[in-house]
Each structure stands twice: as C-alpha cells, then as structure tokens.
C-alpha positions as CSV (number, residue, x, y, z in Angstrom):
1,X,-31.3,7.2,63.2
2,X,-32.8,8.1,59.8
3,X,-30.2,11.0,60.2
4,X,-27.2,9.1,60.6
5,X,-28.0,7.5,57.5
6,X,-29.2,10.1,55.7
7,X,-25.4,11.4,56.8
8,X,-23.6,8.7,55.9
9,X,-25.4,8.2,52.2
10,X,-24.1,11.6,51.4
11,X,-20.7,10.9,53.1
12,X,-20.6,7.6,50.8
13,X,-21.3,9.5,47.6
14,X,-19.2,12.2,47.9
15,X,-16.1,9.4,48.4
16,X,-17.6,7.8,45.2
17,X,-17.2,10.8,43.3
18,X,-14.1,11.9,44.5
19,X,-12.7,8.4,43.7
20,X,-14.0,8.6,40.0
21,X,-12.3,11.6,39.8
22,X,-9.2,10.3,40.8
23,X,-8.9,7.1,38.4
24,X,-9.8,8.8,35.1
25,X,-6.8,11.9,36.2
26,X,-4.9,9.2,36.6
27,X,-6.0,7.0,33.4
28,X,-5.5,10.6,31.0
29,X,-2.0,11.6,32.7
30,X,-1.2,7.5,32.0
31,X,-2.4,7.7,28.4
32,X,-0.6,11.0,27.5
33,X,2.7,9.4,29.3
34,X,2.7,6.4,26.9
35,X,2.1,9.1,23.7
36,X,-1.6,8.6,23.2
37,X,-3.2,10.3,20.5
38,X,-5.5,12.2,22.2
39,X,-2.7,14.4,23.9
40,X,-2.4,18.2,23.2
41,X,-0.1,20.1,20.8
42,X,2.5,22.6,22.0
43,X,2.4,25.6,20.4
44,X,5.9,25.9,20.0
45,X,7.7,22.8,18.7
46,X,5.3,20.0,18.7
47,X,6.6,16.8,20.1
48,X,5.7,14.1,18.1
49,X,5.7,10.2,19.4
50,X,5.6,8.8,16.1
51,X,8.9,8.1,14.0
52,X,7.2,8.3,10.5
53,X,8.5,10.7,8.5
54,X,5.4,12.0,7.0
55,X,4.8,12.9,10.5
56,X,7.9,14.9,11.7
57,X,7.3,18.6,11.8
58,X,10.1,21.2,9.7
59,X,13.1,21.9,11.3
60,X,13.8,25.1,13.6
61,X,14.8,27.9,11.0
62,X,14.5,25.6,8.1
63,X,14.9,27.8,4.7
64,X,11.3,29.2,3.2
65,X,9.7,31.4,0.9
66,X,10.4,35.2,1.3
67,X,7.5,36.4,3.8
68,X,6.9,33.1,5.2
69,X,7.4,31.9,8.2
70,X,7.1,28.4,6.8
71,X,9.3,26.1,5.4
72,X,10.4,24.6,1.5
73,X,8.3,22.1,0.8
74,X,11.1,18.6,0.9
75,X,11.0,15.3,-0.8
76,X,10.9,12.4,1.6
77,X,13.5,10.9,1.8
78,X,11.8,7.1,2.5
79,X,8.7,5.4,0.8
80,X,5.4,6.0,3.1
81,X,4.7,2.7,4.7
82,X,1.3,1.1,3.2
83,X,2.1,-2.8,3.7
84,X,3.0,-3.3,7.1
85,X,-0.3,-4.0,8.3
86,X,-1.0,-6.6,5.0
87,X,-2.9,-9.9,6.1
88,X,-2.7,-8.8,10.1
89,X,-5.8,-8.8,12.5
90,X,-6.7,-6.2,14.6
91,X,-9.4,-6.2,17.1
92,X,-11.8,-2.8,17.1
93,X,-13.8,-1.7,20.6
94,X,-15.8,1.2,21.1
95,X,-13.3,1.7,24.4
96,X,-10.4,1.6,21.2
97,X,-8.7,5.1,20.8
98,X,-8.8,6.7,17.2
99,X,-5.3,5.6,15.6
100,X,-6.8,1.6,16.7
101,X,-10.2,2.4,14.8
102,X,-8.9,0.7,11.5
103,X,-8.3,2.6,8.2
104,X,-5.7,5.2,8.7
105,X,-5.7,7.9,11.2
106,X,-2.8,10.7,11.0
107,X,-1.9,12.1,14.3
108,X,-1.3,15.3,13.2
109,X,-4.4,16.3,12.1
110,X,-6.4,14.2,14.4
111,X,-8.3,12.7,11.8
112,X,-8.9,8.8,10.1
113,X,-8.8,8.1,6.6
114,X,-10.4,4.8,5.1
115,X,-7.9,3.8,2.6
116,X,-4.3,4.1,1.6
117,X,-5.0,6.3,-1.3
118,X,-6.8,8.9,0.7
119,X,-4.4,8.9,3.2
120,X,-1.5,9.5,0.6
121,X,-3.9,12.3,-0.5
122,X,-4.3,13.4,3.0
123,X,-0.3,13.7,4.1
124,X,0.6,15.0,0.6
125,X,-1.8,17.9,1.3
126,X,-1.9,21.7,1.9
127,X,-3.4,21.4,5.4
128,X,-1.0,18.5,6.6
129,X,1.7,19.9,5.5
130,X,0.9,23.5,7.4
131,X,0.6,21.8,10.0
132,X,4.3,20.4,9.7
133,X,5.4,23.9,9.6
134,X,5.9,23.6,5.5
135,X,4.6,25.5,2.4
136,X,3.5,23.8,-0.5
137,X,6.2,25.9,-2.2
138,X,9.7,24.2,-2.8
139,X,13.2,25.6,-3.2
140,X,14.6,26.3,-6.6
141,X,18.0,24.6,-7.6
142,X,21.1,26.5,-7.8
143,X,23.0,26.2,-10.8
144,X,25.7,24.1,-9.2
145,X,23.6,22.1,-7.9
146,X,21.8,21.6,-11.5
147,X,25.3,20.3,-12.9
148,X,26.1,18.3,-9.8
149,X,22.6,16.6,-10.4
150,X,23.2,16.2,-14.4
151,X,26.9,15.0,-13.7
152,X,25.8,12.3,-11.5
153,X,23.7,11.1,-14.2
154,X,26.3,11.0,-16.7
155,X,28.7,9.4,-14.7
156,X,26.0,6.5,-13.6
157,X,25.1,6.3,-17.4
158,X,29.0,5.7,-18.2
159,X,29.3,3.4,-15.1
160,X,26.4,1.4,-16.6
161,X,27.3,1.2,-20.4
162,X,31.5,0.5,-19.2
163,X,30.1,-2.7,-17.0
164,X,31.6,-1.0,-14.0
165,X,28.6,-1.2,-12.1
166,X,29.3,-5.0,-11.1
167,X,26.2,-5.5,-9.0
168,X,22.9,-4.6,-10.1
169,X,20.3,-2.3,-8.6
170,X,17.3,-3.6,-6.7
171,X,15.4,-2.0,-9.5
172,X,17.4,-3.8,-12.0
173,X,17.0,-6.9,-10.7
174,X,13.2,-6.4,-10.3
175,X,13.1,-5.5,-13.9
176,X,15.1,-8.5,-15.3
177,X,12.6,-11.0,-13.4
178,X,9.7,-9.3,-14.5
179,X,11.0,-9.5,-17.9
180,X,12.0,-13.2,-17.1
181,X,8.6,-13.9,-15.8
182,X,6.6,-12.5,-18.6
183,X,9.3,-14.6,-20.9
184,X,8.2,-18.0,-19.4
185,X,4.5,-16.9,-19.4
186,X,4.8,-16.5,-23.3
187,X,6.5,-19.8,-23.4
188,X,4.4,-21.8,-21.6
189,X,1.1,-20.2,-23.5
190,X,2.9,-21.2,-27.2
191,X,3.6,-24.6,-25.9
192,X,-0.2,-24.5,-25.1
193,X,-1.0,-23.5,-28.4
194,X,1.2,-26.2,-29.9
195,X,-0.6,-29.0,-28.2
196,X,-3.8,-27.9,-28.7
197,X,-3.2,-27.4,-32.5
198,X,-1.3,-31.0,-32.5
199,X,-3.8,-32.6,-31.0
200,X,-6.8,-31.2,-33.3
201,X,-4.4,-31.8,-36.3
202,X,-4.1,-35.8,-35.4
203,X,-8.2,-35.9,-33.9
204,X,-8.4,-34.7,-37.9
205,X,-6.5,-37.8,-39.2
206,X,-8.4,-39.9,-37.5
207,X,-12.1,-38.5,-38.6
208,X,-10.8,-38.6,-42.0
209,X,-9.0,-42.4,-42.0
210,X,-12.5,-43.5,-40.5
211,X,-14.4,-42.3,-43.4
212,X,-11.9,-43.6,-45.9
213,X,-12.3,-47.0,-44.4
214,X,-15.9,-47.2,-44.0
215,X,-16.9,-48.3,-47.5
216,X,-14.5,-50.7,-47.3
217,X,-15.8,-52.4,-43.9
218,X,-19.5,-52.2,-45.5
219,X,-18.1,-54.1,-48.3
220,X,-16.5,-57.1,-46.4
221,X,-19.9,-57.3,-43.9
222,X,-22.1,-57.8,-47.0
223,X,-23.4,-54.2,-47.5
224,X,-24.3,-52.8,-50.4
225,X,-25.5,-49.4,-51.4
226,X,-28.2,-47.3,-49.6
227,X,-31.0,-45.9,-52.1
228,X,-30.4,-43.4,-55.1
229,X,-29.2,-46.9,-57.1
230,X,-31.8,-48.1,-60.0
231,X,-33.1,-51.6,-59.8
232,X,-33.1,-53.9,-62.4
C-alpha cells in the first residue's frame, strides 16, 4: 500500500513539473510572438518591432567612413516623441516587463532611463548609435550639394520678402502668436499700472480736500484752537 503511494506521489510530481515546463515554453514563445522586449537580437539584421525612428537600425550597405564597416552618422528626419505619454496613467507590477516599468526604456540597448533628457542623451549616444550599425562620424557635403543647400535658401528668402509665400509656416504662425501673446500681456499690465496710479492719484485728493476742510468744520461746531495760543 504505502508503495503504491509512494509510486503515485512521484508519478504526480513528475506531471507537475513537466506541466510547468510546458506553460512558461509556451508563455516565452507567446511573448516573443507579440515583439516583447525581452527577445533576442540576430546577429545579422536585427528585426526591430518598434516604428520609432531613433530605433531603426542603418541600412544594408549604407555609405561610411573609409575602414568602417559602419554607417554616416544621419539627421533624423522626425522630432523624437517626448509628449505622447503627457497626463496618461499607467499601472506598474512587479510581473510588468521593462519597457512598462515607467521612465523610458530603449529596446535597443535593453536598458530604462528616468527622464526625457537622459534618454535624448541616451539615443544621441556613441553606444546607441553602434548599436544601430552607425558611427558618430557624418558625411561631408559635396560642393553641389553645398550650392543646392545655399540656393534653396535664397530662393525661400526671395519667396518671403516678394509675399509669394501666401500661407505661412507653422513656425511662423507660432512666432506671430507668441509675439501677439506677449503684446496683450504688456497691455493688460500698463492698464494695471494706470488704474493703480489713478486710483492713488484721486485717494490723494481726497486726504488732502479732508484736511482743507477740517478747520472749517471745527469752526462751525464751536471749536477753537488747541494749546500753543496765549491767554489773556
């Protein structure tokens, strides 16, 4: 008897085990299916989940420094997101992966920043940026593309000071209602001024009509002087 169940205990723990196994194969090959951050690099080109740009690796053959197997160092073409998360709640386990910790985590590196400004520090970086297959070393402008670039200028300077450019910029516009904003502000802080100095000004008048009239009053009650006056 006491051998049949000493049988089946072991029988019953080896099931357990194997069935432990089993789920957490199956919860890792889940998480690295829906691109969780926890999945391993190729070696070769790196497949990367995330759209952001500061996170997409160089291109196959891209041009680089002479001797390296790296690529120029490029200008993004798009502003890093910082504000998309602004006023939002997010709820932090111990079961939460990395990139769900709070702060900011960059999937390349595998590591989490606190803050937006060590994060900007982080992805503008030597080591991020190795990572993406790019020096810190950028390419140096032709001449044609120099006078392209300085042309493009001129023309937009002409465009601007002929009035062809019939809609402003988004920059423009953020410019004139700054300007417009700061105009009011001064306006509204004179007008202050103004009332406050009117209205001391008149409180003045008053004070000093009060002490014109008082010996007057005094006289008409029946008052006479206060001491300092000789008696006869």
């Amino acid at each position: 008897m006491s051998k049949d169940l000493g049988y089946k205990q072991v029988k019953n723990v080896e099931s357990r085990r194997t069935w432990d196994r089993d789920y957490y194969e199956a919860k890792a090959k889940e998480r690295i299916e829906q691109g969780d951050d926890y999945q391993e690099k190729d070696e070769g080109a790196p497949a990367r989940r995330s759209q952001k740009e500061e996170f997409q690796p160089a291109a196959p053959g891209a041009a680089g420094p002479a001797g390296s197997a790296r690529a120029y160092l490029k200008t993004r073409e798009r502003k890093v997101d910082l504000s998309s998360k602004l006023g939002k709640t997010q709820v932090v386990t111990a079961a939460s992966t990395p990139s769900q910790q709070g702060g900011w985590y960059c999937e390349i590196c595998k590591c989490g920043l606190k803050d937006s400004i060590n994060y900007l520090d982080h992805i503008n970086g030597k080591k991020h940026q190795r990572e993406l297959g790019y020096s810190m070393r950028v390419e140096r402008s032709t001449v044609s593309q120099v006078k392209d670039r300085l042309k493009m200028h001129k023309q937009r300077e002409e465009d601007r000071i002929s009035g062809a450019l019939k809609k402003p910029s988004a920059e423009d516009e953020f410019d004139t209602r700054v300007r417009e904003a700061e105009d009011n502000e001064e306006r509204r802080k004179r007008q202050k001024r103004e009332a406050k100095r009117l209205a001391k000004k008149k409180q003045q008048e008053e004070e000093e009509e009060m002490e014109f009239q008082d010996p007057e009053m005094a006289a008409m009650m029946g008052f006479g002087g206060f001491g300092g006056g000789s008696k006869k």
